[in-house]
PQR file with spaces between the fields and no chain letter, atoms N, CA, C, O and H, PARSE charges and radii, in Angstrom:
ATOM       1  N    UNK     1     -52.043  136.596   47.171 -0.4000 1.5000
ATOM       2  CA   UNK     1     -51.812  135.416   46.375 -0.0000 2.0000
ATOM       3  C    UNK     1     -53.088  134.584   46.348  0.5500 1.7000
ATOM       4  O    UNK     1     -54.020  134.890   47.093 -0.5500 1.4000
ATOM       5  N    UNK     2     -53.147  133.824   45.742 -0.4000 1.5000
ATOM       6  CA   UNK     2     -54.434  132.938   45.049 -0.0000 2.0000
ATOM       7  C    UNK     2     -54.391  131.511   46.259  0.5500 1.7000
ATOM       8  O    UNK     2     -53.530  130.972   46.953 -0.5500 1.4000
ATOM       9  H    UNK     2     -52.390  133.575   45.137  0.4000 1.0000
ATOM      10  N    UNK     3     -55.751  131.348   46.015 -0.4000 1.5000
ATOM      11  CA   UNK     3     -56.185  129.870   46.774 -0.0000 2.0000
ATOM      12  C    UNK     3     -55.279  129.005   46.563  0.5500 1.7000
ATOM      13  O    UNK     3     -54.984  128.889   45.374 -0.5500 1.4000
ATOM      14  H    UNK     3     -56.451  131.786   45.451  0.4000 1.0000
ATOM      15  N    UNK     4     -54.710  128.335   47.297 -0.4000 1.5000
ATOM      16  CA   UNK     4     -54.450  126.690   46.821 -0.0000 2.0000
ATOM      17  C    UNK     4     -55.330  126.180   46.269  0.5500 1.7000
ATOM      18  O    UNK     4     -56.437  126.618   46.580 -0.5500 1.4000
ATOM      19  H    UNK     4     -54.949  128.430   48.263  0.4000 1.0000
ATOM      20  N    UNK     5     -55.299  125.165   45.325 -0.4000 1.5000
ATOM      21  CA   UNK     5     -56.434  124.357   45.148 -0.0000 2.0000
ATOM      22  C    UNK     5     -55.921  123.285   44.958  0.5500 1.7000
ATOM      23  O    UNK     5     -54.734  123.266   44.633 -0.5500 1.4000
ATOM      24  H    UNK     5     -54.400  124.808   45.072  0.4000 1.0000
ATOM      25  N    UNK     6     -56.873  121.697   45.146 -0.4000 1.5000
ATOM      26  CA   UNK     6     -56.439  120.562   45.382 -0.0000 2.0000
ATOM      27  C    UNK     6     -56.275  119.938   43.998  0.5500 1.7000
ATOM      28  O    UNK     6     -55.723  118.848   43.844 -0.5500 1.4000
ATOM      29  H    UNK     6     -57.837  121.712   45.410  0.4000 1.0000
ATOM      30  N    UNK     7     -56.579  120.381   43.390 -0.4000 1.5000
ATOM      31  CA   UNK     7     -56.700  119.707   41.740 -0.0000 2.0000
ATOM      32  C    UNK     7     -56.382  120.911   40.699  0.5500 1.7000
ATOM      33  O    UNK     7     -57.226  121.319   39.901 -0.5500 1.4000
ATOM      34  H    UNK     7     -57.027  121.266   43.515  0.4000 1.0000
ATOM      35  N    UNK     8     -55.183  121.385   40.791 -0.4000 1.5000
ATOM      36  CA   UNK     8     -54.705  122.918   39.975 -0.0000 2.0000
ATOM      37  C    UNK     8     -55.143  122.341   38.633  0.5500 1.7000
ATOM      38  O    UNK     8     -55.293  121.132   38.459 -0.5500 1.4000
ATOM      39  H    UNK     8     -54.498  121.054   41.439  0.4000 1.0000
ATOM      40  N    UNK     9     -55.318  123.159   37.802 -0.4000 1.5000
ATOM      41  CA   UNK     9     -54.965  122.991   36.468 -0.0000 2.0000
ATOM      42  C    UNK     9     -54.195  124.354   35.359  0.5500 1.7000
ATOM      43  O    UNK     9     -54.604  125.459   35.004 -0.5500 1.4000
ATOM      44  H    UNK     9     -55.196  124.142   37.944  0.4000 1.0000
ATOM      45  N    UNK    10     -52.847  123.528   35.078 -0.4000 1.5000
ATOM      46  CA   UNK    10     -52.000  124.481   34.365 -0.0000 2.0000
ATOM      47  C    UNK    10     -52.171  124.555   33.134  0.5500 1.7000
ATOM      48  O    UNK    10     -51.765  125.470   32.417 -0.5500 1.4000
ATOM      49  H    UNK    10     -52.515  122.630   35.366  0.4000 1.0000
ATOM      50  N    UNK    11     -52.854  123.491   32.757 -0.4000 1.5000
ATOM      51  CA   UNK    11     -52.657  123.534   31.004 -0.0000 2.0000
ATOM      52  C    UNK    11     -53.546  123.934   30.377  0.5500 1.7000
ATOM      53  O    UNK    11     -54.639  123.416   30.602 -0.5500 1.4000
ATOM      54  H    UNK    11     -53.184  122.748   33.339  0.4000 1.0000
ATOM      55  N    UNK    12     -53.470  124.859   29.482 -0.4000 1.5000
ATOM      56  CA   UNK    12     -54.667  125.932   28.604 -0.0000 2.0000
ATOM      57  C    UNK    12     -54.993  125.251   26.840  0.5500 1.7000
ATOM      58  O    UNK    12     -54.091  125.519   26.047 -0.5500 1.4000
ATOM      59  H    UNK    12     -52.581  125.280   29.299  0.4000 1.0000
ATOM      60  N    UNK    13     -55.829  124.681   26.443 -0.4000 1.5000
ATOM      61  CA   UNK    13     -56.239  124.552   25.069 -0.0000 2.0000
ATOM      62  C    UNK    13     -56.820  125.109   24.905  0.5500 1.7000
ATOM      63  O    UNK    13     -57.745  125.428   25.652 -0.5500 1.4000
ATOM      64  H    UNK    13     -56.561  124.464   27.088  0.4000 1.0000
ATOM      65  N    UNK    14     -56.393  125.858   22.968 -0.4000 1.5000
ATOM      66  CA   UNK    14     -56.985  126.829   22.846 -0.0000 2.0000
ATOM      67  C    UNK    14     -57.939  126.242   21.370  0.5500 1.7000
ATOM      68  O    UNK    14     -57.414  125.298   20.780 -0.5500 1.4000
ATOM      69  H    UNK    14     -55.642  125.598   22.361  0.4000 1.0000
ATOM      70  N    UNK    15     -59.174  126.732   20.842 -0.4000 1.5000
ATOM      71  CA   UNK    15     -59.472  125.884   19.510 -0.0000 2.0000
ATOM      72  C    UNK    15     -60.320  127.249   18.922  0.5500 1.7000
ATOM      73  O    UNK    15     -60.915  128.116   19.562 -0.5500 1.4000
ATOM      74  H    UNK    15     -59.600  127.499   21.322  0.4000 1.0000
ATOM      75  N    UNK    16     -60.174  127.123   17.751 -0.4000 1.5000
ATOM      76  CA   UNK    16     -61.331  127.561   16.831 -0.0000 2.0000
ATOM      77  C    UNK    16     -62.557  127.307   16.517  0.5500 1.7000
ATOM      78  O    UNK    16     -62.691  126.185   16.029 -0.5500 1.4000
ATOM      79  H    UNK    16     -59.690  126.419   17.231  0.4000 1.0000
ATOM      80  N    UNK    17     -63.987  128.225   16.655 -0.4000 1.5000
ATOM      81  CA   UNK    17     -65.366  127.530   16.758 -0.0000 2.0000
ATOM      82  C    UNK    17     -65.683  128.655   15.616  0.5500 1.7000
ATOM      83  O    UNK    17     -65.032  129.691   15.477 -0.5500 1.4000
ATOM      84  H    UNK    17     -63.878  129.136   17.052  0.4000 1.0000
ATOM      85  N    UNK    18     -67.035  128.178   14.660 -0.4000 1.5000
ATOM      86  CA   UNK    18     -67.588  128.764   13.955 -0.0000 2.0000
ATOM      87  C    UNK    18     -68.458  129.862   15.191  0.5500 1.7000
ATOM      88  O    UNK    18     -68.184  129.928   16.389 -0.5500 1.4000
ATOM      89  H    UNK    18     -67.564  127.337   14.772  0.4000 1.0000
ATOM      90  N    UNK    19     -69.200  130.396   14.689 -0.4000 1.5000
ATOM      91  CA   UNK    19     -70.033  131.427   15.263 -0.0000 2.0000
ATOM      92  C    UNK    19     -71.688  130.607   15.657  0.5500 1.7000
ATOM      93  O    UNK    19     -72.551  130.954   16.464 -0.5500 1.4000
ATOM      94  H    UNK    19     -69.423  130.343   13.716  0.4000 1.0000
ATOM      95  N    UNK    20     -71.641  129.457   14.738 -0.4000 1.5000
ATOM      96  CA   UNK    20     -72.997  128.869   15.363 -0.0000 2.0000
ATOM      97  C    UNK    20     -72.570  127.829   16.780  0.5500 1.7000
ATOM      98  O    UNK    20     -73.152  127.615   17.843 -0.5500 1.4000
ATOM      99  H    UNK    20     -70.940  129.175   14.083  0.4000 1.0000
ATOM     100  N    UNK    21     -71.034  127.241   16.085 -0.4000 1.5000
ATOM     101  CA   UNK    21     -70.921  126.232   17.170 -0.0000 2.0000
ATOM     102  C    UNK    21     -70.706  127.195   18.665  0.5500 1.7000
ATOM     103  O    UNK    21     -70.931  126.519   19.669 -0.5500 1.4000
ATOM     104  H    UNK    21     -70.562  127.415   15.220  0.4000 1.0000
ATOM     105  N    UNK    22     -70.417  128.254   18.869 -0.4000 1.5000
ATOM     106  CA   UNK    22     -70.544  129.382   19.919 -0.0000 2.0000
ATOM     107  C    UNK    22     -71.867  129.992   20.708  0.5500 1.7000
ATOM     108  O    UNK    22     -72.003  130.458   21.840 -0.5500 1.4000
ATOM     109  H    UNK    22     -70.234  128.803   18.054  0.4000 1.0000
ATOM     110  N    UNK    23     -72.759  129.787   19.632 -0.4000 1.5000
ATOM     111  CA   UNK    23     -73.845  129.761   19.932 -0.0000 2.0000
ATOM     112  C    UNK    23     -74.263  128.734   20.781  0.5500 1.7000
ATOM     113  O    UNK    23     -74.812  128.804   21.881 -0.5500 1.4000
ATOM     114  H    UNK    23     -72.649  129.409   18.713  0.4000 1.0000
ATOM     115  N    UNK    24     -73.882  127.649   20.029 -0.4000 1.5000
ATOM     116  CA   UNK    24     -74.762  125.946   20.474 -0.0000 2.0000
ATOM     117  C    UNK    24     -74.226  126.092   22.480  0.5500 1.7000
ATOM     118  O    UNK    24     -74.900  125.872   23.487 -0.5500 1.4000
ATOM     119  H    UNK    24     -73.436  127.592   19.135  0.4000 1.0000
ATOM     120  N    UNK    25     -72.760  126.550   22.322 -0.4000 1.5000
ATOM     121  CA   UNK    25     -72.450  126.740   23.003 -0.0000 2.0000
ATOM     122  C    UNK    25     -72.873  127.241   24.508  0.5500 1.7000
ATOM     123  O    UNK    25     -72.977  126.667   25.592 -0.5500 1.4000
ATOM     124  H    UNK    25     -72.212  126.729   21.504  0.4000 1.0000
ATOM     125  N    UNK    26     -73.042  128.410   24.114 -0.4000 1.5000
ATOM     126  CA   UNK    26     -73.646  129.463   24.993 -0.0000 2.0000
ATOM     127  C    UNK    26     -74.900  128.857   25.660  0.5500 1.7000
ATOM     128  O    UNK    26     -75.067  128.806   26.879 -0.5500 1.4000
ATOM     129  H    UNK    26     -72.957  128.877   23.234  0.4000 1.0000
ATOM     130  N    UNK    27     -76.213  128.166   24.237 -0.4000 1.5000
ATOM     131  CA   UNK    27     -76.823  127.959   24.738 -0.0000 2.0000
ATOM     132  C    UNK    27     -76.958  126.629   26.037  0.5500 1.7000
ATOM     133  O    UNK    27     -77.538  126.361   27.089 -0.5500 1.4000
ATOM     134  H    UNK    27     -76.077  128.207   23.247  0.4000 1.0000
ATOM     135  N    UNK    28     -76.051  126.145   25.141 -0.4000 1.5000
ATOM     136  CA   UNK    28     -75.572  124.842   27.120 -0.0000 2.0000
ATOM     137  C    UNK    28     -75.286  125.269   27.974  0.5500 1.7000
ATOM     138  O    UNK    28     -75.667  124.637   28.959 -0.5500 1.4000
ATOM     139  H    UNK    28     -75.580  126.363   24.286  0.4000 1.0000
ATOM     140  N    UNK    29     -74.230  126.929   28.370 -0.4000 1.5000
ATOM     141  CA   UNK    29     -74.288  127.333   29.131 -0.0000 2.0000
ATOM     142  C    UNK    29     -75.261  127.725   30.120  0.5500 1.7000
ATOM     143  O    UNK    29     -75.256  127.393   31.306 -0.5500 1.4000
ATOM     144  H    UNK    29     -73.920  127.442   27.570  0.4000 1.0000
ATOM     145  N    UNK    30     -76.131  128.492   29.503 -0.4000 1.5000
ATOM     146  CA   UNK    30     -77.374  128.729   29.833 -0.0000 2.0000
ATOM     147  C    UNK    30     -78.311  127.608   30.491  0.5500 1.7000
ATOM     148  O    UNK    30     -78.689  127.655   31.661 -0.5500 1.4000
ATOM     149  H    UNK    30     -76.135  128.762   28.540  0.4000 1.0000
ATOM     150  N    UNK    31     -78.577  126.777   29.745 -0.4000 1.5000
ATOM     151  CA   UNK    31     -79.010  125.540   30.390 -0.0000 2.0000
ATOM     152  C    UNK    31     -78.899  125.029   31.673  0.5500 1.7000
ATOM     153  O    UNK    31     -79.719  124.730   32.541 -0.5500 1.4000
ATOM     154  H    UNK    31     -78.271  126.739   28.794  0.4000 1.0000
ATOM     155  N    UNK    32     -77.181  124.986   31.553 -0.4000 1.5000
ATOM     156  CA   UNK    32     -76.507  123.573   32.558 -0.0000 2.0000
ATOM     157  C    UNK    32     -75.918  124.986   33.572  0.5500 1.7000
ATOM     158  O    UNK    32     -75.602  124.577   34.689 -0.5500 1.4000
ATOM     159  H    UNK    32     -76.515  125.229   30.848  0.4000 1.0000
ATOM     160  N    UNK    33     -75.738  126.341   33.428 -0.4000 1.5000
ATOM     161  CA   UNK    33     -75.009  127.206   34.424 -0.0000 2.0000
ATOM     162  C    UNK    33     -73.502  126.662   34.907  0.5500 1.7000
ATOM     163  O    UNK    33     -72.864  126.824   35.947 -0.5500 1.4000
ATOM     164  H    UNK    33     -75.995  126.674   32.520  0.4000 1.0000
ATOM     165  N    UNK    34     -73.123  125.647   33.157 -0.4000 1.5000
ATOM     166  CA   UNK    34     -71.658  125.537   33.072 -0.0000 2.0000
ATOM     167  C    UNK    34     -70.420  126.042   32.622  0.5500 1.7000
ATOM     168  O    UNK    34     -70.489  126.180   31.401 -0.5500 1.4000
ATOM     169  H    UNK    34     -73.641  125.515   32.312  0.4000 1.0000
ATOM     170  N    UNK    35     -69.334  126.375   33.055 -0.4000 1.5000
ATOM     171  CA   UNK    35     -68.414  127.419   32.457 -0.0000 2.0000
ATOM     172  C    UNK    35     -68.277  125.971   31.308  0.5500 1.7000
ATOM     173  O    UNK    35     -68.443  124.753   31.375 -0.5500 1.4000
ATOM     174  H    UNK    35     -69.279  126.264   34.048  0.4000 1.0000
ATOM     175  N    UNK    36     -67.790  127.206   30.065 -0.4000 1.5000
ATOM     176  CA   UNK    36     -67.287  125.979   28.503 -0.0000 2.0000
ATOM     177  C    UNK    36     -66.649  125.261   28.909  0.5500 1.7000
ATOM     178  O    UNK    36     -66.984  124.102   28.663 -0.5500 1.4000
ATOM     179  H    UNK    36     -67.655  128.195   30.010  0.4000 1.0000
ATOM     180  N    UNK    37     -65.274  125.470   29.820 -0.4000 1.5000
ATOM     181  CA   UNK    37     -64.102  124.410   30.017 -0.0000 2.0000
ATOM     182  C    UNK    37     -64.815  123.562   30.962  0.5500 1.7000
ATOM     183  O    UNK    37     -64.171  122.578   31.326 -0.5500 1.4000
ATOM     184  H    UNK    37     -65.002  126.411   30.019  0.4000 1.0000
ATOM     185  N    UNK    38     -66.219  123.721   31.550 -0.4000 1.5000
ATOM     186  CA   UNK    38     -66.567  122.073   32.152 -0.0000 2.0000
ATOM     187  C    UNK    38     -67.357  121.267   31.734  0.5500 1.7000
ATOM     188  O    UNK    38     -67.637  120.134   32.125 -0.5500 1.4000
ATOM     189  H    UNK    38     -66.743  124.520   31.254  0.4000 1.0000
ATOM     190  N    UNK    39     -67.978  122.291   30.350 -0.4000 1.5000
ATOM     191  CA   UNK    39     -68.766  121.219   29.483 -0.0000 2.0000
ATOM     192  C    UNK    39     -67.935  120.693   28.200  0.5500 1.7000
ATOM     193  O    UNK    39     -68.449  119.850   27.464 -0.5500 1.4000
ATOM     194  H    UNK    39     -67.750  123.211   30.032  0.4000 1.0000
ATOM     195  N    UNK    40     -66.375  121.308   27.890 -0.4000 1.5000
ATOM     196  CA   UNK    40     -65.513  120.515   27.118 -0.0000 2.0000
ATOM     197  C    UNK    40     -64.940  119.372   28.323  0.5500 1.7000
ATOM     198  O    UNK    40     -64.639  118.268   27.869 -0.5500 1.4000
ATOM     199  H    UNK    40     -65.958  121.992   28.487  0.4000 1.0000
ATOM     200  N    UNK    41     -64.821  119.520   29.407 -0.4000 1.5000
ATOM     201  CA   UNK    41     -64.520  118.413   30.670 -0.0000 2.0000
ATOM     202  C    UNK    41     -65.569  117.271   30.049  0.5500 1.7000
ATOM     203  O    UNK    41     -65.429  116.167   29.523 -0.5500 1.4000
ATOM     204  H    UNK    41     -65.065  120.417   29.776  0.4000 1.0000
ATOM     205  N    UNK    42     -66.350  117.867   30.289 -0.4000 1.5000
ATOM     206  CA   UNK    42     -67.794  116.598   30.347 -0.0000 2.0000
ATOM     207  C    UNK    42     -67.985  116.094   28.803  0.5500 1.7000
ATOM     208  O    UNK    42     -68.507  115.026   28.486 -0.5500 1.4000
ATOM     209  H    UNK    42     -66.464  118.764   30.716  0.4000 1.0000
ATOM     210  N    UNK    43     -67.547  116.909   28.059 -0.4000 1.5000
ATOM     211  CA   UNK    43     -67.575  116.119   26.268 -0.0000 2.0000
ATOM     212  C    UNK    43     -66.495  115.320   26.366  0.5500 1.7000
ATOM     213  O    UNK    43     -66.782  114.234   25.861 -0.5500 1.4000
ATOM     214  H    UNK    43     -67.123  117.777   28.317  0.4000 1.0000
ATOM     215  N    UNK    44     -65.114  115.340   26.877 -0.4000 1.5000
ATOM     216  CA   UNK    44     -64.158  114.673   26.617 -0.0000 2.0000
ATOM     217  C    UNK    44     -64.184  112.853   27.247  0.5500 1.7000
ATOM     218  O    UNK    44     -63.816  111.745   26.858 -0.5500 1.4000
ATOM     219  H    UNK    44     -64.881  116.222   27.288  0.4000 1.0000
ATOM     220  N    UNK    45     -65.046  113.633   28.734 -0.4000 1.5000
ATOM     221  CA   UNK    45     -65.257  112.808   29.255 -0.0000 2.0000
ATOM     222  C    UNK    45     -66.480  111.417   28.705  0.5500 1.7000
ATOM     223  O    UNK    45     -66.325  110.226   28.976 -0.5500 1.4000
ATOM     224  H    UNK    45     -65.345  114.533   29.050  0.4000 1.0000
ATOM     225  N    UNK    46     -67.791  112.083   27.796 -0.4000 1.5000
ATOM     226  CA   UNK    46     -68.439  111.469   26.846 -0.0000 2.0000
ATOM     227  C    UNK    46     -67.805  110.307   26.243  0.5500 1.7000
ATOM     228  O    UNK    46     -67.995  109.090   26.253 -0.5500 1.4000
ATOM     229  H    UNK    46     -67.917  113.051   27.576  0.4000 1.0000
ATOM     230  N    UNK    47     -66.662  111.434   25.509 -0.4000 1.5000
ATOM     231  CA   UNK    47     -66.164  110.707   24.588 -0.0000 2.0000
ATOM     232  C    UNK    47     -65.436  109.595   24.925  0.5500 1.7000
ATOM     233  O    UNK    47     -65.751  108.418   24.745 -0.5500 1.4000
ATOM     234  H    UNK    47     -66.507  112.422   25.501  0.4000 1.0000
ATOM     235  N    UNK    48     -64.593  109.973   25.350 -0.4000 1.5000
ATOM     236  CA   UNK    48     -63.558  108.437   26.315 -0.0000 2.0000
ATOM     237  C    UNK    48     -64.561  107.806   26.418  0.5500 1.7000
ATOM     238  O    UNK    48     -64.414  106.867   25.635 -0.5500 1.4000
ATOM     239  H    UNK    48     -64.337  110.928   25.497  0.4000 1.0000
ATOM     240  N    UNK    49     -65.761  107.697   27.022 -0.4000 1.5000
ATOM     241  CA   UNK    49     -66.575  106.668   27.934 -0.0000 2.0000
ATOM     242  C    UNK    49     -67.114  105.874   26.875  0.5500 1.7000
ATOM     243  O    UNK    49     -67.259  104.671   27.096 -0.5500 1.4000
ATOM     244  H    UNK    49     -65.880  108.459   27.658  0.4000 1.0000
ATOM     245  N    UNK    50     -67.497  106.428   25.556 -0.4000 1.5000
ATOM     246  CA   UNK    50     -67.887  105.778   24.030 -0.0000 2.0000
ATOM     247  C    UNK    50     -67.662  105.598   23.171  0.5500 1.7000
ATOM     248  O    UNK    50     -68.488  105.224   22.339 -0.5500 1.4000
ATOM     249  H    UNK    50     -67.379  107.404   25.377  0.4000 1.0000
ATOM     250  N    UNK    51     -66.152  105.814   22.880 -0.4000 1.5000
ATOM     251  CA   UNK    51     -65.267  105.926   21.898 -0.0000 2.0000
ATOM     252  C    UNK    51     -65.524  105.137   21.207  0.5500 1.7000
ATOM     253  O    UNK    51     -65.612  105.395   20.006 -0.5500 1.4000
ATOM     254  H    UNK    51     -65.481  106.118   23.556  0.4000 1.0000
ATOM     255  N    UNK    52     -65.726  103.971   21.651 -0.4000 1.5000
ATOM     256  CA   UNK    52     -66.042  102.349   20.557 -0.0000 2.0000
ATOM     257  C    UNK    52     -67.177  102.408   19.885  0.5500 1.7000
ATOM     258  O    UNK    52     -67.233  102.078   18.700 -0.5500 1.4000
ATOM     259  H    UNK    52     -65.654  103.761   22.626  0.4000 1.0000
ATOM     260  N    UNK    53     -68.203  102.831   20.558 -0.4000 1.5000
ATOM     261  CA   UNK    53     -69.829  103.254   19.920 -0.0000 2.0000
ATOM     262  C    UNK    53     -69.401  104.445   19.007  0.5500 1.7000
ATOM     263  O    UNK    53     -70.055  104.463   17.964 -0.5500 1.4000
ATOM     264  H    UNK    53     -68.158  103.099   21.520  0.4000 1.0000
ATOM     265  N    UNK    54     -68.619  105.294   19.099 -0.4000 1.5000
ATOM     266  CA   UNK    54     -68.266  106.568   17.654 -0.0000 2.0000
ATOM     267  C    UNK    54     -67.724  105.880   16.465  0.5500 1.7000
ATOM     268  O    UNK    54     -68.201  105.809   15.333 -0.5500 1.4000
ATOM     269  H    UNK    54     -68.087  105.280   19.946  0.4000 1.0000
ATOM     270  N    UNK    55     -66.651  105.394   16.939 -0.4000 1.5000
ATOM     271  CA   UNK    55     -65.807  104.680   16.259 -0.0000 2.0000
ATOM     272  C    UNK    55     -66.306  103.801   15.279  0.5500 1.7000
ATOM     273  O    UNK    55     -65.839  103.691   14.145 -0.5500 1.4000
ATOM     274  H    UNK    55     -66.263  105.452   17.860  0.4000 1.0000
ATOM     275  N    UNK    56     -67.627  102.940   15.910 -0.4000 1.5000
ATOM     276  CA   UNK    56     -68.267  101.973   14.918 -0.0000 2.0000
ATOM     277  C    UNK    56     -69.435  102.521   13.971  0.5500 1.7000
ATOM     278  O    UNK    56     -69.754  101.964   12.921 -0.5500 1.4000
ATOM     279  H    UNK    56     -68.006  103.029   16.831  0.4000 1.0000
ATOM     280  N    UNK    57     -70.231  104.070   14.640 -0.4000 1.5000
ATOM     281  CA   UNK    57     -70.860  104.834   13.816 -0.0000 2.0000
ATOM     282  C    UNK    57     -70.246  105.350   12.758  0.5500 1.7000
ATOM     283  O    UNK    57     -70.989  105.416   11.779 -0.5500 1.4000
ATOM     284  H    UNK    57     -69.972  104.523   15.493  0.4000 1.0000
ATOM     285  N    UNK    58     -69.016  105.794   12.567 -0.4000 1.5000
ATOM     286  CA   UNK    58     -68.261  106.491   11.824 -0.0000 2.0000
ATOM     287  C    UNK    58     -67.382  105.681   10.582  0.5500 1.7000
ATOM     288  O    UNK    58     -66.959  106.080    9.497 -0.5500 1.4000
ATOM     289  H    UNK    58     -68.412  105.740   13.363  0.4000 1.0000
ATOM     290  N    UNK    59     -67.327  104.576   11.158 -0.4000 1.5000
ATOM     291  CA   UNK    59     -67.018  103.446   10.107 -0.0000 2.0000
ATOM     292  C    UNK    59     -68.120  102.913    8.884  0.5500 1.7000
ATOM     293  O    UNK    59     -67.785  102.458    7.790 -0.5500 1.4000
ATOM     294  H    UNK    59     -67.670  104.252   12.040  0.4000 1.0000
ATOM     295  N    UNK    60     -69.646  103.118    9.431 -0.4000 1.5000
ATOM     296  CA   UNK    60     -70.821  102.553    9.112 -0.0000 2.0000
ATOM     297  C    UNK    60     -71.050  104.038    7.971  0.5500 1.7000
ATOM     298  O    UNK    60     -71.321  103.858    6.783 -0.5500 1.4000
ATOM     299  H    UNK    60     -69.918  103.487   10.319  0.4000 1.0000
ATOM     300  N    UNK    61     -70.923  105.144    8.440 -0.4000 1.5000
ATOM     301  CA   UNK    61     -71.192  106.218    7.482 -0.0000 2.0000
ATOM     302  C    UNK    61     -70.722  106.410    6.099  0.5500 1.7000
ATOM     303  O    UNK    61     -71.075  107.401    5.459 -0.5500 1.4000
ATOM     304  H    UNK    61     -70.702  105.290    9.404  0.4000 1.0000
């Protein structure tokens, strides 16, 4: 049977990427030696932290 771990995670999202955004991808991997699901962690986390700064760019466009 598998590790315990202190912070499980059960829930799976799944999304659709073009073939470049896979790329862009990869290449952050490479970079940062991050699995995708901890650099979508760390985008989500971006985002929450600036939502108001998007929010007011995106209004201005």
């Amino acid at each position: 049977m598998g590790r315990m771990r202190e912070n499980p995670r059960y829930n799976v999202i799944s999304m659709r990427i073009s073939d470049e955004e896979r790329e862009h991808l990869e290449n952050i991997m490479g970079q940062t030696n991050l699995s995708i699901s901890d650099i979508m962690r760390e985008a989500m986390e971006y985002f929450a932290a600036n939502y108001g700064q998007i929010e007011q760019q995106r209004k201005a466009a």
